[in-house]
C-alpha positions, -999 to +999 in steps of 0.1 A: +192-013-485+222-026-470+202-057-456+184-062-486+215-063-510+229-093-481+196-109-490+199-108-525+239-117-525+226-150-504+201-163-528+225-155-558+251-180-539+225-204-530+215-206-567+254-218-575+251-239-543+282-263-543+296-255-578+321-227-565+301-214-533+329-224-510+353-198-512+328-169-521+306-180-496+337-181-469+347-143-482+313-131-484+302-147-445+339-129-434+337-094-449+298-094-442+291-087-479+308-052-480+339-054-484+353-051-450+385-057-437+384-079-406+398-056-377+430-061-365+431-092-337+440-084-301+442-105-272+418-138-264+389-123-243+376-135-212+348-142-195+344-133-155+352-172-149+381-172-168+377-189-197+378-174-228+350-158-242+348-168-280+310-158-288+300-144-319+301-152-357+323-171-370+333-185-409+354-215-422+368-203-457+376-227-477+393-254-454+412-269-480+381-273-499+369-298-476+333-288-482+342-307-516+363-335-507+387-338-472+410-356-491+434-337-516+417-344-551+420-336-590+392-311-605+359-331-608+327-327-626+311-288-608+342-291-583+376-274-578+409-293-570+417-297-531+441-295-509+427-316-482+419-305-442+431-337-431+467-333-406+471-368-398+476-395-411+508-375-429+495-389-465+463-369-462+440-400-468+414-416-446+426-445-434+398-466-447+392-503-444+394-520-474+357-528-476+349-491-464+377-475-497+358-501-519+320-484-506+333-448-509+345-454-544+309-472-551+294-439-537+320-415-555+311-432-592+276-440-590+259-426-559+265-391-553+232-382-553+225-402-519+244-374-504+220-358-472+227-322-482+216-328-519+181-335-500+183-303-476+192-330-446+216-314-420+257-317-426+263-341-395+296-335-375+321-323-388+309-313-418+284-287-403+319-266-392+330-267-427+295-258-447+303-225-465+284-205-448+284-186-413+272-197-381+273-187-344+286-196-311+268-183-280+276-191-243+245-191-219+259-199-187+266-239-185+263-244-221+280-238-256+251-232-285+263-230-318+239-217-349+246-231-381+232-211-422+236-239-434+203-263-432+189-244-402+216-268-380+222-260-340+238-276-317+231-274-276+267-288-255+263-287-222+293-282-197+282-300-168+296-332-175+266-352-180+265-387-195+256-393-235+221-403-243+220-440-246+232-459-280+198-462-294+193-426-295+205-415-331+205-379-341+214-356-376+240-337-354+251-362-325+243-358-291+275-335-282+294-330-248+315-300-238+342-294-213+374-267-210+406-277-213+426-249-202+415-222-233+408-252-252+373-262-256+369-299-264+333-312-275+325-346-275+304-357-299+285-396-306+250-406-316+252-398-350+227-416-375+252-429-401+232-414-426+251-382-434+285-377-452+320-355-449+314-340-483+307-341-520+333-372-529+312-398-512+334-403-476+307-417-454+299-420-419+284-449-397+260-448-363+294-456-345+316-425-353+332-408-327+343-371-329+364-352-306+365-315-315+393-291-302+383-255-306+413-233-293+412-192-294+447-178-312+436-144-308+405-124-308+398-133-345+408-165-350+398-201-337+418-234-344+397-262-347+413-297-350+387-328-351+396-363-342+370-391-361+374-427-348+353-457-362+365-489-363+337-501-385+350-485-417+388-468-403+417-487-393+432-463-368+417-423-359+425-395-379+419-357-379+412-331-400+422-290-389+409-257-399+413-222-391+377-204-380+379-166-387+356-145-368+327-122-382+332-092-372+314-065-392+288-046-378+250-060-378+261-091-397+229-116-390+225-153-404+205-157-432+177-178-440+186-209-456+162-216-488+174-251-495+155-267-525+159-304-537+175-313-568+182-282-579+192-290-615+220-269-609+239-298-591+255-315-619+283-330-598+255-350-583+232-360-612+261-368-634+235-357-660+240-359-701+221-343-728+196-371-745+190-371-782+158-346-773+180-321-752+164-333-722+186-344-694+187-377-674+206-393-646+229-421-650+222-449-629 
C-alpha cells in the first residue's frame, strides 16, 4: 500500500510537472512521502580506503529555485520568484557576453518551448543535480555512478584518471571525470552537446562548456555541491552556482519511474498559450 500510495503521489507531481513541483518534489524525495523526519546526522562515513563513503539517495530541495531560473528572478507566468544558486559573481548574474544576454533574452520572450526537458530530453550538467526529483550515488570500486528520476539520466565517472573522449564526441550528460580531493570529490565534466539548458528562463549552454563539480560530505546527511561553468563562447569570466544535497534516508525509499509526456498542456510557462475567440488555445510565435 505503502509503495503504491509513492506511486500515486509521483504521477500527481508529474501531472503539475514544473508549475510548483520543485519544492514539493524536494520534500516529498526527502521525507520519502511519509512524513519522516530525516535522522539526526553523525559523522562523514568511510570506506576501507579512506575516503568517504557518500552512497545512497540523495535530494536537492529547492536550490534557490534554480530548477526555474539560477538567476534571482520576479514571479513569472507557472513560476515562483527566486532566489538564485549562483555564489559568484557577488551580483548573482551570469556573466554573459553581450551577444549571449541578447540570445537568452530572445529564448526567455519567444522560445521557451525549445527547452530539452519540455521534449523529455535529459537535463545536461548541472541541471540534472538540481531536477526536483531524487537520484542516487553508488560507488563500485574505481567508479562514481550516479542515478538520476528525472528523465531516466545516469552518469558513469571513472576514478582512474583517464583522458576525455575526443572533442567530436558530444553527449546529453558530458563525458565526466572523477578524482578525490581530500573528502572532496571533484568531477570533471566536457562533451556536452550544446543543446540542453540550466533551466526554465532560457540560460543556454554551448558544445564548449566546462563544468567542474565539488561534492564535499558536511556530515552523514548532507553533501555541499559547488559547480564551476566556464565558456568563453557566451561568458566573459567562470562562475558557479552552490547547493546543499540532503540525503534520503527513509527506509525502502526506491526511484521512481519517470513517465515524461511531451507537451503536456499543462506547461503554460512554455506555450505562453491564450484563449482564442473559440476557447481553443494556441501558441504565440
Amino acid at each position: 500500500m505503502a509503495s503504491d500510495s509513492r506511486r500515486l503521489l509521483a504521477s500527481i507531481l508529474f501531472v503539475l510537472s514544473f508549475l510548483s513541483i520543485a519544492p514539493l518534489a524536494a520534500l516529498h524525495a526527502q521525507q520519502g512521502g511519509r512524513g519522516q523526519a530525516a535522522p539526526p546526522a553523525g559523522p562523514v562515513k568511510r570506506r576501507p580506503d579512506g575516503k568517504p563513503d557518500i552512497s545512497g539517495y540523495y535530494s536537492s530541495p529547492n536550490a534557490g529555485g534554480a530548477a526555474f531560473n539560477v538567476e534571482p528572478g520576479p514571479p513569472a507566468v507557472g513560476q515562483p520568484a527566486t532566489q538564485g544558486a549562483i555564489s559568484d559573481p557577488p551580483d548573482k548574474l551570469i556573466p554573459y557576453t553581450a551577444a549571449a544576454k541578447a540570445r537568452r533574452d530572445d529564448l526567455l520572450a519567444h522560445h521557451m518551448y525549445d527547452d530539452p526537458e519540455a521534449h523529455c530530453l535529459p537535463s545536461g550538467i548541472p541541471r540534472q543535480v538540481y531536477a526536483p526529483f531524487g537520484w542516487q550515488i553508488l560507488q563500485p570500486d574505481g567508479y562514481i555512478v550516479m542515478t538520476y528520476e528525472a528523465f531516466h539520466a545516469y552518469r558513469i565517472l571513472p576514478l582512474d584518471g583517464r583522458p576525455h573522449l575526443p572533442k567530436d564526441v558530444k553527449l546529453w550528460e558530458g563525458d565526466g571525470r572523477a578524482h578525490w580531493e581530500g573528502d572532496t570529490l571533484v568531477v570533471d565534466t566536457t562533451n556536452q552537446n550544446g543543446k540542453t539548458w540550466l533551466d526554465m528562463a532560457g540560460n543556454f549552454t554551448t558544445e564548449t562548456l566546462h563544468v567542474v563539480e565539488r561534492f564535499t560530505p558536511l556530515d552523514s546527511n548532507t553533501l555541499d555541491w559547488q559547480a564551476t561553468m566556464d565558456d568563453p563562447a557566451i561568458y566573459t569570466r567562470p562562475w558557479t552556482i552552490s547547493a546543499r544535497i540532503n540525503k534520503i534516508n527513509t527506509p525502502n525509499y526506491q526511484i521512481l519511474e519517470f513517465a515524461c509526456h511531451e507537451g503536456e498542456q499543462d506547461l503554460i510557462h512554455y506555450t505562453q498559450e491564450t484563449g482564442n475567440k473559440n476557447g481553443a488555445k494556441t501558441q504565440k510565435k
